[in-house]
C-alpha positions as CSV (number, residue, x, y, z in Angstrom):
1,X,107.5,98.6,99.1
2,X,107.8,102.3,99.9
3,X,110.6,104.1,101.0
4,X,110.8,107.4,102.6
5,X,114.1,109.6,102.8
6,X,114.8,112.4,105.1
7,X,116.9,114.9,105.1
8,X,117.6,117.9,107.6
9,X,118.7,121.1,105.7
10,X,122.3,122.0,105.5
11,X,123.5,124.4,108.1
12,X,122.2,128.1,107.8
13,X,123.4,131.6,108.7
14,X,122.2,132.7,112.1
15,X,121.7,136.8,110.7
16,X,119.5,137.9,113.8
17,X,118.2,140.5,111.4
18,X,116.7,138.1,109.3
19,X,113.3,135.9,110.1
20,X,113.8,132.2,110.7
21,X,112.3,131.5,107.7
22,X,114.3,133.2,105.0
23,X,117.6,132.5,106.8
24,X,120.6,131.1,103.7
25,X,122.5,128.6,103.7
26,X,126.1,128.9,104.5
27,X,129.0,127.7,102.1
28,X,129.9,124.7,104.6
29,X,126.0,124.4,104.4
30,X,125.8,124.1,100.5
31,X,129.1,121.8,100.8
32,X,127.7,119.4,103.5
33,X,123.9,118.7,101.4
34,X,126.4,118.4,98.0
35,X,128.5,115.6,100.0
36,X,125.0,114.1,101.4
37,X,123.4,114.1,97.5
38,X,126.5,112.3,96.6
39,X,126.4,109.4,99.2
40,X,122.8,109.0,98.1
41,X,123.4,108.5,94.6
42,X,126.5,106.2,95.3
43,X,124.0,104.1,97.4
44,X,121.3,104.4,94.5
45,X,118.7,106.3,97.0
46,X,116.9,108.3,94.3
47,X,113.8,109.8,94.9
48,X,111.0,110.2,92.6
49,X,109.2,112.7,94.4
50,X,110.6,115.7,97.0
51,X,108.5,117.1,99.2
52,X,110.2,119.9,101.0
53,X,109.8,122.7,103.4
54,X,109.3,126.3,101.6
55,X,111.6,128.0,104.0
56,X,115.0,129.1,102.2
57,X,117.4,127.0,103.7
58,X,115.4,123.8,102.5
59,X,114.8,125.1,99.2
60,X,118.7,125.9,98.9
61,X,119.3,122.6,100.2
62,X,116.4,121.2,97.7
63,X,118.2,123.0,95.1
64,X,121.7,121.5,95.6
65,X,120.4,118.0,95.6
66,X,118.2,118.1,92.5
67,X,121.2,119.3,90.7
68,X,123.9,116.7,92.7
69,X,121.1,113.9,91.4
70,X,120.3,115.2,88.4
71,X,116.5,115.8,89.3
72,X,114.2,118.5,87.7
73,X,113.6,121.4,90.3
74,X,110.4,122.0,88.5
75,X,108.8,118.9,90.0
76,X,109.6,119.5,93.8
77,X,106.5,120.2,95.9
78,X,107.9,122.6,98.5
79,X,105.1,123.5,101.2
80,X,104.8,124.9,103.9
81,X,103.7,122.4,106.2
82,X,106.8,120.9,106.8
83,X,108.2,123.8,108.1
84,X,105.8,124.1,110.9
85,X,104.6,120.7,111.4
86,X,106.0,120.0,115.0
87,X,104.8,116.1,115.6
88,X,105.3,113.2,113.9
89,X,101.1,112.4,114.1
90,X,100.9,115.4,112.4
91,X,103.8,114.3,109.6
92,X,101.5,111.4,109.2
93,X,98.0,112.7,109.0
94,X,99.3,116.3,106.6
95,X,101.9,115.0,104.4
96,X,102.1,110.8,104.4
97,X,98.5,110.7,103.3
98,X,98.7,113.0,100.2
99,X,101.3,110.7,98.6
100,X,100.4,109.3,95.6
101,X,100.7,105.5,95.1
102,X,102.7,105.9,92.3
103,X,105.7,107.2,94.0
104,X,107.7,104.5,95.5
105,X,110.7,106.6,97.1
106,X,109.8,110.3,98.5
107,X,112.5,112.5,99.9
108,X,111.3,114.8,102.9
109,X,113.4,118.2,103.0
110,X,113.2,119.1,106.9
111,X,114.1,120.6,110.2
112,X,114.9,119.6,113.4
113,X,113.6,118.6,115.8
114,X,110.2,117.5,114.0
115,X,112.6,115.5,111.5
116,X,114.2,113.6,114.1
117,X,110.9,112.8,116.0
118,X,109.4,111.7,112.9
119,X,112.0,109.1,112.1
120,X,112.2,108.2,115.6
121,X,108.4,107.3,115.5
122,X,108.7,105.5,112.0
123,X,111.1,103.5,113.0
124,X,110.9,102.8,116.3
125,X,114.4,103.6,116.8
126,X,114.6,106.3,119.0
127,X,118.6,106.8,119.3
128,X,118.1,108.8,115.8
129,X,119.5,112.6,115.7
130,X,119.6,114.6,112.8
131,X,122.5,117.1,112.6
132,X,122.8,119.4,109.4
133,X,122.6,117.7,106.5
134,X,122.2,114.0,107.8
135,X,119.9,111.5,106.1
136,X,117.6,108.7,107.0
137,X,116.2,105.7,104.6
138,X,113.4,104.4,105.8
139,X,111.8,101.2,104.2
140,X,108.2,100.6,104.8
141,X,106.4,96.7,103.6
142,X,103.4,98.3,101.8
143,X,102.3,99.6,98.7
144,X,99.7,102.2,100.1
145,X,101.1,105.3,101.7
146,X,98.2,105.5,103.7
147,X,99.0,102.2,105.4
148,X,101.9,104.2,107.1
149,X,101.7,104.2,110.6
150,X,104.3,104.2,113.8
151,X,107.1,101.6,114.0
152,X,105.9,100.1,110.9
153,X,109.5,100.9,109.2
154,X,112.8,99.6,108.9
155,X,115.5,102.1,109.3
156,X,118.0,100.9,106.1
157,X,120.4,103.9,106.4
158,X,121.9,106.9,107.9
159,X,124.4,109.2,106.5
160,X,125.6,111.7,108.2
């Protein structure tokens, strides 16, 4: 089994003097991904691989989760893909199929509204929004990554 987790970044600053990409989180921002971390480790949803977007506000939020779960920051592949991926085809084809096999739960570090879409599409349920901070556990009945494709996931969980 493989299980993918999802999580939209806390909420950021809106500084119109600062690019989209480098914009902080705020303190309720920090606060909300601390109280997200928490409900994940309470529910035993520990990843053993983070992929995340490089953009600031996901590495923040990156950040306060490898420290809420006690996860090495050094191992976190942040890339920039997954801040401007904008489909879930595209989730699929530039990030599911570099997974290695040996990772059985991932944790996605995203944005909206290519998070939601993508979990949408996963799941097949399509009532799925992510506000700030909200998560989604996905369960998938393979052992291949690659073997990933639309609606062939359970949505298990969402916290938000």
């Amino acid at each position: 089994m493989k299980r993918l987790i999802f999580i939209r970044h806390g909420q950021a600053g809106n500084d119109y003097n600062t690019q989209d990409f480098d914009r902080k989180l705020t303190d309720f921002g920090v606060k909300e991904i601390r109280e997200t971390a928490l409900k994940l480790k309470d529910k035993s949803f520990i990843p053993n691989k983070i992929i995340s977007s490089s953009a600031i506000r996901t590495k923040m939020t990156t950040e306060n989760i490898c420290d809420v779960l006690s996860l090495n920051i050094n191992d976190v592949k942040f890339d920039r893909y997954i801040y401007e991926f904008f489909s879930s085809a595209e989730f699929i084809d530039g990030v599911l199929q570099d997974i290695d096999n040996n990772y059985e739960t991932v944790l996605i570090v995203g944005h909206n509204p290519s998070i939601s879409t993508t979990v949408q599409m996963l799941s097949g349920n399509y009532d799925i929004f992510f506000d700030t901070a909200n998560a989604a556990i996905i369960e998938f009945e393979t052992d291949d990554w690659k073997k990933i494709i639309a609606r062939s996931g359970k949505l298990v969980d969402f916290i938000s």
